[in-house]
Legacy VTK file of the C-alpha trace (Angstrom):
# vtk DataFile Version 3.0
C-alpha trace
ASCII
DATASET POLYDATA
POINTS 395 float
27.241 6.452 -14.800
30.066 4.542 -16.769
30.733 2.337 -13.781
26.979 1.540 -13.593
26.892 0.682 -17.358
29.863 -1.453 -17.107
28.217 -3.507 -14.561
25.096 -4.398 -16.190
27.224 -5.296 -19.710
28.769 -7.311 -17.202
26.191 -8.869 -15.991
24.653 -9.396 -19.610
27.191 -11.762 -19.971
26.735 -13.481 -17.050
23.199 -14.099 -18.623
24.097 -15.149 -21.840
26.466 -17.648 -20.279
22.883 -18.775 -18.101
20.878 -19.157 -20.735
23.044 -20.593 -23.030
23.199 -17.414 -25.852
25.487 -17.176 -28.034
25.249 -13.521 -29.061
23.434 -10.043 -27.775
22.965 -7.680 -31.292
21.179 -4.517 -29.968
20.931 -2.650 -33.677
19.668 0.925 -33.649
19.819 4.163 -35.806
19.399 7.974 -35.014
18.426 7.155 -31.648
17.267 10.984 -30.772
14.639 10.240 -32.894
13.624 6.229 -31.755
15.580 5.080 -28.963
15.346 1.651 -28.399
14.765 0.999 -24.103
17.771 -0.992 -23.322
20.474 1.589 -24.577
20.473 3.485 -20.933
21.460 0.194 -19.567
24.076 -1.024 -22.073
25.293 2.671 -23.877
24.194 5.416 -21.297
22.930 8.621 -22.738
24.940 9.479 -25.451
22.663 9.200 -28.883
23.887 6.679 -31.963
23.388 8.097 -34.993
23.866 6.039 -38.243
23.716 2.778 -37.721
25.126 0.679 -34.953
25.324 -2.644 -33.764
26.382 -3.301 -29.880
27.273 -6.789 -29.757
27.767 -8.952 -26.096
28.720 -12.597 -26.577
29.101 -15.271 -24.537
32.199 -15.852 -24.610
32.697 -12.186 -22.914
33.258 -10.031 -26.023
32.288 -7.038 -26.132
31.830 -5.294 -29.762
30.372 -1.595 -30.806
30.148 -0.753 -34.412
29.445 2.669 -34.987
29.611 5.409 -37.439
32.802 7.160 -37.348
31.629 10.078 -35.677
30.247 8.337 -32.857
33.870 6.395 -32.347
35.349 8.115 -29.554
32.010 8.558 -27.322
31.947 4.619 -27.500
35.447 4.197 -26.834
35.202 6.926 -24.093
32.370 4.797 -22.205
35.069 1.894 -21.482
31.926 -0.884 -21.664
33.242 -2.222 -24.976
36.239 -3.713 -25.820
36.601 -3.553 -29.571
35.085 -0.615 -31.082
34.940 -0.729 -34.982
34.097 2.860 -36.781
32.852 2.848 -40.493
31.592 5.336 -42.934
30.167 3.908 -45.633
28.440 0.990 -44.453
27.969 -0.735 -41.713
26.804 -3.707 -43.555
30.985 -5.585 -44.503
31.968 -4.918 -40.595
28.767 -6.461 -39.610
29.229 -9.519 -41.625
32.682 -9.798 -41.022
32.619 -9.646 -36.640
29.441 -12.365 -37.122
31.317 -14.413 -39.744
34.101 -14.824 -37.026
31.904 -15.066 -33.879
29.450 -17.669 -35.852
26.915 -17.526 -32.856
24.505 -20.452 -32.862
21.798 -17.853 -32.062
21.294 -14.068 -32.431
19.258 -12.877 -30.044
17.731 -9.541 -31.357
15.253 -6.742 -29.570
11.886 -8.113 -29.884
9.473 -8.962 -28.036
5.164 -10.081 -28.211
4.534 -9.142 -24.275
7.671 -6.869 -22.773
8.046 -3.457 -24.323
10.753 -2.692 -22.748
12.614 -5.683 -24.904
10.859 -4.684 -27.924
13.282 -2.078 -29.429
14.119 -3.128 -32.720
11.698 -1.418 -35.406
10.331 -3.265 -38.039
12.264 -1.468 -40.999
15.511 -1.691 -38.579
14.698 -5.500 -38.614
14.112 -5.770 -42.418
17.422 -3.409 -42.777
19.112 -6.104 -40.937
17.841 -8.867 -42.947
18.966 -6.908 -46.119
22.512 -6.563 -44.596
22.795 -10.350 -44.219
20.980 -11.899 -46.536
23.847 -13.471 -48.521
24.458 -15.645 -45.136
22.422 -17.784 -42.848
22.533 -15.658 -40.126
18.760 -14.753 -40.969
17.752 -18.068 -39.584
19.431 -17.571 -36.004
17.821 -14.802 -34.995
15.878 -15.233 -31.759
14.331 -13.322 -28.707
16.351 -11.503 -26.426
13.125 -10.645 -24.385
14.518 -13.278 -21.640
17.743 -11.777 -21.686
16.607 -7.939 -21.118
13.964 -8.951 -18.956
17.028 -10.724 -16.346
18.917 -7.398 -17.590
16.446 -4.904 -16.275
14.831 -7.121 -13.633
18.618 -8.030 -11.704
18.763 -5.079 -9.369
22.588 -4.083 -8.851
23.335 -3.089 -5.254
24.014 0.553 -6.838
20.493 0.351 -8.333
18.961 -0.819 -5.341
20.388 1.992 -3.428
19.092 4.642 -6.265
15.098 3.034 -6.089
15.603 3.606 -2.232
17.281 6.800 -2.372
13.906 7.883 -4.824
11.503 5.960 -2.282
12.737 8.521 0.607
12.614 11.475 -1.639
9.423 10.831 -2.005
8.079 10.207 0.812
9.478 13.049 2.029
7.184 14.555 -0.306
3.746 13.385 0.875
4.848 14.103 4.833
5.395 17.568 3.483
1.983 17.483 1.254
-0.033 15.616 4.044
0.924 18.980 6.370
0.146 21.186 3.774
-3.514 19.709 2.535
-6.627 21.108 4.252
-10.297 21.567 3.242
-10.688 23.670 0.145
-7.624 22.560 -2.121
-8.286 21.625 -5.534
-6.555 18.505 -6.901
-4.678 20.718 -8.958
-3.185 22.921 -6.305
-2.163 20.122 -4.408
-0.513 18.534 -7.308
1.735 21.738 -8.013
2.810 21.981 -3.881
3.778 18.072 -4.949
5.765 19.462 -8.039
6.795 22.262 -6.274
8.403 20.455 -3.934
10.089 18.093 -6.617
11.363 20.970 -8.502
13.007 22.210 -4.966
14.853 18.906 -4.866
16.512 19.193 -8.495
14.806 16.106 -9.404
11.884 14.349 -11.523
8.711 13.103 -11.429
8.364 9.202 -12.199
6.287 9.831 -15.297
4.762 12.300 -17.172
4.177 15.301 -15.141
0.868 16.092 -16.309
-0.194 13.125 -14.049
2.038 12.686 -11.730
0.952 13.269 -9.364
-2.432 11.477 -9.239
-4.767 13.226 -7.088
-8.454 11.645 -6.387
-10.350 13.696 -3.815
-13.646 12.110 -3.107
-15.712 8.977 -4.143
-16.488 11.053 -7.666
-12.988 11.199 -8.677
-12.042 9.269 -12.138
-8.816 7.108 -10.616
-6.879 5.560 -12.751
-3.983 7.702 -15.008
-5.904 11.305 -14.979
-5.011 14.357 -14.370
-5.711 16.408 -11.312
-8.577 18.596 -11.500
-10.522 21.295 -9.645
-12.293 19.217 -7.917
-11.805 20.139 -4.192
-11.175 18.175 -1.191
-13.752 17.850 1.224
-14.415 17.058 4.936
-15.614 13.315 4.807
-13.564 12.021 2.047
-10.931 10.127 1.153
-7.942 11.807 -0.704
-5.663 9.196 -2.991
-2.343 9.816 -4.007
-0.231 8.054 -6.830
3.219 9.513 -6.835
6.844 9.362 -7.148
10.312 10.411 -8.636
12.765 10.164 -10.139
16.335 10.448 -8.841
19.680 10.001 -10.369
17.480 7.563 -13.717
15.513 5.761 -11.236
12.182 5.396 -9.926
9.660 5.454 -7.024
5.980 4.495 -7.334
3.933 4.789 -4.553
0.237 5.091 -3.350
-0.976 6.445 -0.285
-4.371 7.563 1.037
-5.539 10.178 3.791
-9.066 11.006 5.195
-10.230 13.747 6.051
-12.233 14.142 9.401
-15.750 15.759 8.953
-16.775 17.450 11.801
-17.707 15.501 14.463
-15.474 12.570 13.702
-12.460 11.692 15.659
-11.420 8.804 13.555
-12.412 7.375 9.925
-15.836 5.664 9.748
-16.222 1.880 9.572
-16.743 1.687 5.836
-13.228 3.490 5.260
-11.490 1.445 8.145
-13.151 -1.692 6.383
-11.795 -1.038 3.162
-8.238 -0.314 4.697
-7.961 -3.478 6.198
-9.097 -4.588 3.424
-6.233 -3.691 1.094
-3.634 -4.364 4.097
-4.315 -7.802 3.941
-3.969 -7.564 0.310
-0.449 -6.162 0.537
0.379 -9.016 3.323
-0.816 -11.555 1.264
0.966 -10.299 -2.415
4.286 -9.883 -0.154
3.940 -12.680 1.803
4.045 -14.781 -1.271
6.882 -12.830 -3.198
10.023 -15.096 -3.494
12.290 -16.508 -6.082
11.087 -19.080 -8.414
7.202 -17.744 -7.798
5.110 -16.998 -11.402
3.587 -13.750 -10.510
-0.074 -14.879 -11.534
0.401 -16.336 -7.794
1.189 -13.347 -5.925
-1.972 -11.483 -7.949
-4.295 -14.171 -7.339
-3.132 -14.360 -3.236
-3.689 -10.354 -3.409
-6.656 -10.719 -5.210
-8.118 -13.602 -3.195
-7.859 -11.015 0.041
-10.059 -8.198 -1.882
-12.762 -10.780 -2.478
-13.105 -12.308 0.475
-13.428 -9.341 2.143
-16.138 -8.637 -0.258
-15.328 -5.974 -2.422
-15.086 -6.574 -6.758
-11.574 -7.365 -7.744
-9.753 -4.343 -9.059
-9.259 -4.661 -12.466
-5.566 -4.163 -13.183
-2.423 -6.159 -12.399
-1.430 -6.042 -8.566
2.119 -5.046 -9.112
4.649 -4.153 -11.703
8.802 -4.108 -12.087
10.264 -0.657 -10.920
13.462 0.380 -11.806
14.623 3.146 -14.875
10.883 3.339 -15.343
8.121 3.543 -13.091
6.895 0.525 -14.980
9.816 -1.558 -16.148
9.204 -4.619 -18.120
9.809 -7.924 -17.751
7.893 -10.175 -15.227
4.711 -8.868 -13.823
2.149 -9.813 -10.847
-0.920 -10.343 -12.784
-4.093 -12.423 -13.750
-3.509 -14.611 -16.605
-5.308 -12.070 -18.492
-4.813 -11.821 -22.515
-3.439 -8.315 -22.186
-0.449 -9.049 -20.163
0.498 -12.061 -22.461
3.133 -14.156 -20.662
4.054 -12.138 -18.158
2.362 -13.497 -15.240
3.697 -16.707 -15.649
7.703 -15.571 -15.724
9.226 -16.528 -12.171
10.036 -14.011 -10.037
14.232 -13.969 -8.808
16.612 -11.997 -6.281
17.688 -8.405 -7.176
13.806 -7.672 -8.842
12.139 -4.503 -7.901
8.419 -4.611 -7.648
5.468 -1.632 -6.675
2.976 -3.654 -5.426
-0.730 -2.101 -5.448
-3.995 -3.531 -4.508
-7.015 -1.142 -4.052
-10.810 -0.684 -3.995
-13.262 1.839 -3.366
-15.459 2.694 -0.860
-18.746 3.879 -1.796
-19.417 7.722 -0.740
-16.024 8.173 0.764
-13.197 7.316 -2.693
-10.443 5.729 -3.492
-8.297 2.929 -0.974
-5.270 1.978 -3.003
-1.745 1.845 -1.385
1.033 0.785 -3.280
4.825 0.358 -1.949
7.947 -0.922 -3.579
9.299 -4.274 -2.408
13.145 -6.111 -3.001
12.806 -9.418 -4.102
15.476 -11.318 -2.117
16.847 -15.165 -1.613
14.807 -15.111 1.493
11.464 -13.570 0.283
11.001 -9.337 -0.041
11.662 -6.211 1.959
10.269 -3.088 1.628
12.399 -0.569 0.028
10.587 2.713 2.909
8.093 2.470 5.337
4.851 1.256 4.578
1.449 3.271 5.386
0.326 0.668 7.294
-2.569 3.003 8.859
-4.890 5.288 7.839
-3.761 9.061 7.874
-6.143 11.255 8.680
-6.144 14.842 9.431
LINES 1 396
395 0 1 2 3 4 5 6 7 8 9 10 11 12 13 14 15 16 17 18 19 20 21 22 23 24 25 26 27 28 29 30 31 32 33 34 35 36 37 38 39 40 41 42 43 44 45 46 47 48 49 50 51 52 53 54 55 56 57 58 59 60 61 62 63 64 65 66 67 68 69 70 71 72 73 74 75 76 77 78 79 80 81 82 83 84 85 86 87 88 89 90 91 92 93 94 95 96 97 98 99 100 101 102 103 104 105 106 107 108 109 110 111 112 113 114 115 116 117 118 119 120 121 122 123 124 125 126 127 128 129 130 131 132 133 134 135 136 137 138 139 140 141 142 143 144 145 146 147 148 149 150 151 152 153 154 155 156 157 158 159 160 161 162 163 164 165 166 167 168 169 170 171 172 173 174 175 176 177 178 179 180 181 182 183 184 185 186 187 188 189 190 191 192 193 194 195 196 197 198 199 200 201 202 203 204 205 206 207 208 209 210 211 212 213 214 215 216 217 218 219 220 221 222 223 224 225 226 227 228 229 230 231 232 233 234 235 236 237 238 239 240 241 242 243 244 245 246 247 248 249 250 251 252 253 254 255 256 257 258 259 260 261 262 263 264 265 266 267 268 269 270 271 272 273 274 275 276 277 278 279 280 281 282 283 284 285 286 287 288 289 290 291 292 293 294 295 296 297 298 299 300 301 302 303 304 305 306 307 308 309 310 311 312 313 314 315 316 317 318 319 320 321 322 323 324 325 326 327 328 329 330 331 332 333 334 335 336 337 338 339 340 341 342 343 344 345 346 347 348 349 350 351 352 353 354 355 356 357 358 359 360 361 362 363 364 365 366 367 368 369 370 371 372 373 374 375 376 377 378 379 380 381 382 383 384 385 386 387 388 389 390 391 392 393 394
């Protein structure tokens, strides 16, 4: 984990040399309590608790300053060069290490659209303010959404290989569920073989447990983030999955469907293969279009273009989010220039991003089509990180 953390304080530099930042201040306090997002990137797992101020410059130092009991943790991670310990206050040492830095900016942990780069709590930030109010320091303070967006969004090749090690883990999983599920299951049952079988693995699920998985059986299943029910699976009907773990910190997130023959049937009827091809030619068209330097409002509206042509509503949610630590990871996003996602459709898409991509619909009497798989952004365009469902399972 140390090596892993020492790469991406390594690679904040690199960014605050890019976009021209003078300083990184990441200030927290009792972090078992409110941890602020970017910590398992830049500190690991340890908690910080009076507080502390990790501070990356541009220039390539590298500066924790930490209550005393928290010294040799810090020094023990090997990410920062110069770690200063204090009792008191942290307040002198604070002043003293920006006093000699003198950073044209200070880029601090908040953010109007990215959660993930929002971090710093109000009374942190007017606890800050206190501390250096008898400099000008106040007036520097800026963003560092851009810089933990590039943070979080620029995959290493060690995290790239964790998101595909979680990818096969899980869908390992749904071959194993798709041979267990037959006529008769509840959503719920099928949800704890799915646990179960995570559990067996010694690893996670992606999110909360409680709805992860997502099971829909049938057009009268409530999709969206719900909990599985009683409702059983029927002959007839489709069954929708959203699903994935998480393996050594990082995440999968993946859809996949499966119909289930009624009797009679030796393949899925015409609405269901409709609404398949459908959301195939979604995917094609969001990945097709998924390159460096693209806003993502592009790649939504190509995905979303291929649902409406094909005449079915447009779903009503972005087509794809970052993946990485979280199933949902901040930063950049492939979605309508809708007021709820603020900015984030607009931010360009670069090389090393992780993305679950996931157009869907539904079909009338039958449920839910949505499919959802995790692409690499690379300099050439985007790979998929598993093997897509690129047909219709049915059983």
């Amino acid at each position: 984990m140390n090596d892993l953390i020492l790469s991406k304080v390594e690679q904040a530099t690199r960014i605050l040399q890019e976009l021209d930042i003078d300083l990184w201040l990441t200030f927290v306090r009792e972090t078992s309590a409110i941890a602020d997002p970017v910590l398992p990137l830049i500190y690991g797992p340890a908690d910080l608790t009076w507080q502390s101020a990790l501070i990356l410059s541009l220039s390539g130092e590298r500066i924790a300053i930490v209550g005393r009991y928290d010294v040799d943790t810090a020094r023990a991670l090997g990410a920062y060069d110069e770690v200063i310990a204090y009792d008191q206050s942290i307040a002198p040492h604070l002043v003293q290490t920006l006093t000699r830095l003198n950073p044209r900016q200070i880029a601090l942990n908040y953010s109007l659209d990215d959660v993930y780069a929002d971090g710093l709590g109000y009374g942190q930030y007017l606890l800050l303010r206190n501390y250096l109010r008898s400099s000008n320091f106040t007036n520097r303070f800026v963003s560092a959404a851009p810089i933990i967006a590039a943070l979080r969004g620029r995959k290493t090749t060690a995290e790239i290989e964790r998101i595909r090690a979680a990818v096969a883990a899980t869908l390992d999983i749904f071959a194993k569920t798709f041979q267990y599920l037959a006529p008769g299951q509840s959503e719920r049952d099928i949800a704890a073989f799915m646990q179960a079988e995570v559990a067996a693995r010694g690893l996670q699920t992606a999110w909360d447990a409680g709805d992860c998985p997502i099971v829909n059986a049938g057009p009268d299943s409530s999709v969206g983030h719900v909990a599985p029910t009683d409702r059983p699976v029927e002959p007839g009907q489709i069954v929708h999955f959203d699903f994935g773990v998480r393996r050594d910190e990082y995440c999968a997130d993946l859809q996949r469907v499966i119909y289930m023959l009624a009797e009679g049937e030796q393949s899925a009827p015409p609405p269901v293969q409709a609404g398949f091809a459908a959301v195939m030619a979604a995917m094609d068209a969001a990945v097709a279009a998924m390159r460096p330097g693209v806003p993502g409002v592009e790649v939504d509206a190509a995905a979303r273009r291929a649902i409406v042509d094909a005449g079915y509503p447009e779903y009503l949610y972005a087509t794809g989010h970052q993946l990485g630590r979280n199933a949902h990871d901040g930063g950049a996003s492939l979605a309508p220039a809708w007021e709820r996602y603020g900015q984030t459709p607009f931010m360009l898409l670069e090389a090393g991003q992780v993305y679950a991509v996931e157009p869907g619909l539904r079909v009338p009497g039958y449920g839910y089509i949505g499919i959802e798989e995790n692409v690499l952004v690379t300099e050439g365009g985007a790979e998929y990180l598993g093997a897509p469902q690129r047909e219709i399972v049915m059983k």
